[in-house]
C-alpha positions as CSV (number, residue, x, y, z in Angstrom):
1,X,12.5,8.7,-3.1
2,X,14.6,5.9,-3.1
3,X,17.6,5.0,-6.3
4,X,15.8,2.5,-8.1
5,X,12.3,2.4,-9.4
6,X,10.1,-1.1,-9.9
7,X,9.8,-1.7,-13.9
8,X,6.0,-1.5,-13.1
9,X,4.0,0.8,-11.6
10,X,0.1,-0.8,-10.9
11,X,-2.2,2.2,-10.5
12,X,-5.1,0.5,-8.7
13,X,-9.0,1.1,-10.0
14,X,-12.2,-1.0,-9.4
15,X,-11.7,-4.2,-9.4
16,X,-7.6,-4.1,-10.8
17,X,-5.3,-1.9,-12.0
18,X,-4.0,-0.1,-15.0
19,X,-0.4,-1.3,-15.7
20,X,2.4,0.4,-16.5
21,X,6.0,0.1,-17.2
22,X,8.1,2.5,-15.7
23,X,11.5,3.7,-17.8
24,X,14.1,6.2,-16.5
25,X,16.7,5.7,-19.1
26,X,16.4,8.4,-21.7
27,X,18.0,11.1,-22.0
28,X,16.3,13.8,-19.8
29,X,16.4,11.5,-17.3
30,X,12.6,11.9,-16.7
31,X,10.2,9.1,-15.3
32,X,8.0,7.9,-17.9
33,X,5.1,5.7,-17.6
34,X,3.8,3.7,-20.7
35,X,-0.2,1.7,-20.1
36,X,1.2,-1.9,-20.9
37,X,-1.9,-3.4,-19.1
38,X,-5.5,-3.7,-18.0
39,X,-5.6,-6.1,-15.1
40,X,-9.1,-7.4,-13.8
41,X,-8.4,-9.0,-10.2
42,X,-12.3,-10.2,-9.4
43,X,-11.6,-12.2,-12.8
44,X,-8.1,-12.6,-13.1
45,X,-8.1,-11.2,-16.9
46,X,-5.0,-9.5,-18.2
47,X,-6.0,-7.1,-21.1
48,X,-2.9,-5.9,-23.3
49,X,-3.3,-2.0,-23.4
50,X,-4.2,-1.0,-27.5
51,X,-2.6,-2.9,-29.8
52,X,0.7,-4.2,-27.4
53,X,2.2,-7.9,-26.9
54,X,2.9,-8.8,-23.1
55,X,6.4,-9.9,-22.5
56,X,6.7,-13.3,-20.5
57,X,8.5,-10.8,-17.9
58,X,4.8,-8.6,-18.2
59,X,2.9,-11.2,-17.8
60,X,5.0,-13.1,-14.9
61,X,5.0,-9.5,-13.2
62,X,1.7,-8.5,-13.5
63,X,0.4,-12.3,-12.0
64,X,2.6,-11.7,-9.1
65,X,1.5,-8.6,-8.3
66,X,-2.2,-10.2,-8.8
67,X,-1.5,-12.6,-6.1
68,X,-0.2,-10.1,-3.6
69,X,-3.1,-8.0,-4.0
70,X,-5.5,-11.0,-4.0
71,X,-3.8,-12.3,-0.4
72,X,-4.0,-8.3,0.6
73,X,-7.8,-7.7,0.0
74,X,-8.5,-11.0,1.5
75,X,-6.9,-10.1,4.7
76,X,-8.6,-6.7,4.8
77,X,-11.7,-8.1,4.0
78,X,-11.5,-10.2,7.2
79,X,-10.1,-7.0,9.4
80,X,-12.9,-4.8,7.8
81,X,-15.7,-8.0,9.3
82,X,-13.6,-8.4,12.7
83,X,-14.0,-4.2,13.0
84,X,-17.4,-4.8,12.6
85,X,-18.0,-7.6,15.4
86,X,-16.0,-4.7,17.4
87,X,-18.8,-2.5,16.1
88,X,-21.5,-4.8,17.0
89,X,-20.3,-4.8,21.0
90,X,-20.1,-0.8,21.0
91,X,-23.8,-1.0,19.3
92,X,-24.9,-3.0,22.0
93,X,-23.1,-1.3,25.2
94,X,-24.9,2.5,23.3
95,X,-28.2,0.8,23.1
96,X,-28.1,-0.6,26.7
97,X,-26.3,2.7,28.4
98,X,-27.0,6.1,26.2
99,X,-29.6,5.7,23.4
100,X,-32.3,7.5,24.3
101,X,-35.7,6.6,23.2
102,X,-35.7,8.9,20.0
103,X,-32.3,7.8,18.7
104,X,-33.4,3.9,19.6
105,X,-37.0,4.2,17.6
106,X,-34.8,5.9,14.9
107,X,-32.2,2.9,14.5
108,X,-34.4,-0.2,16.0
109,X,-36.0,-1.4,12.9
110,X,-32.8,-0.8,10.2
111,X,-30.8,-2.7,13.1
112,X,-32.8,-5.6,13.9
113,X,-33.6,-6.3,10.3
114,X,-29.7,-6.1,9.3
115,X,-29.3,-8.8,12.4
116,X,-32.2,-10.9,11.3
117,X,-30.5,-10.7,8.0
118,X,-27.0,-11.6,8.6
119,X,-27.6,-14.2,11.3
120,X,-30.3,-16.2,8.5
121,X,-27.2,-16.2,6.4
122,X,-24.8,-17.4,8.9
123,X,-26.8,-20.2,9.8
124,X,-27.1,-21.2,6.7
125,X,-23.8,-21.2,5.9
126,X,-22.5,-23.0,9.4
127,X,-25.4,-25.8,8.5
128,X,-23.8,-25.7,4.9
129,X,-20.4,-26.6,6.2
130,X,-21.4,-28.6,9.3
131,X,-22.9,-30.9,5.9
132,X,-20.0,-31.2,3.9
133,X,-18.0,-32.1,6.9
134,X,-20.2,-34.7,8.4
135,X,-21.6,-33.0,11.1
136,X,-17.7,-32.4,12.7
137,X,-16.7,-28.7,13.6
């Protein structure tokens, strides 16, 4: 464990984290963790923890660490959708090579309805933006 510990420790839940503020100097010299915060990211809502006051320092803190793990999910997000174009291809090269009928009538209809689904969408969406943009792009 490294010398010096961050002031705040963000334990991540559903949509957030609880927020806490880490102190070392007492006299056991024992970590202890005190709930400062409730932090909502979908939302962007800070929610003092019982009856406290946020420091400027808190709040500064905890708004950074909201835009790092804003930017974070975000770039998962689009991993987790490349992964599934990835998916997609391997789907397709089973199907045409090694499903056999069984495991094809079992997975045809969830499939192709899924596809249907997702493909009405992205239409939609690309006509959407080709729209805004004047029919460039």
């Amino acid at each position: 464990m490294s010398a010096e510990l961050p002031d705040y420790y963000f334990r991540i839940r559903e949509n957030g984290a609880a927020v806490f503020r880490v102190e070392t100097e007492n006299r056991q010299r024992r970590i202890e963790m005190d709930q400062i915060a409730v932090v909502n990211v979908k939302k962007r809502e800070i929610k003092p923890h019982g009856d406290r006051t946020l420091s400027a320092e808190d709040i500064a803190e905890i708004e950074a660490w909201m835009t790092r793990r804003i930017e974070l999910l975000e770039r998962r997000n689009i991993d987790d959708i490349l992964r599934a174009v990835d998916y997609l291809n391997t789907t397709t090269q089973w199907v045409q090579s090694n499903a056999t009928d069984d495991q094809l009538e079992e997975v045809t209809d969830a499939l192709l309805l899924a596809m249907h689904d997702l493909r009405s969408v992205l239409v939609r969406k690309k006509a959407d933006r080709l729209l805004k943009t004047g029919g460039e792009g």
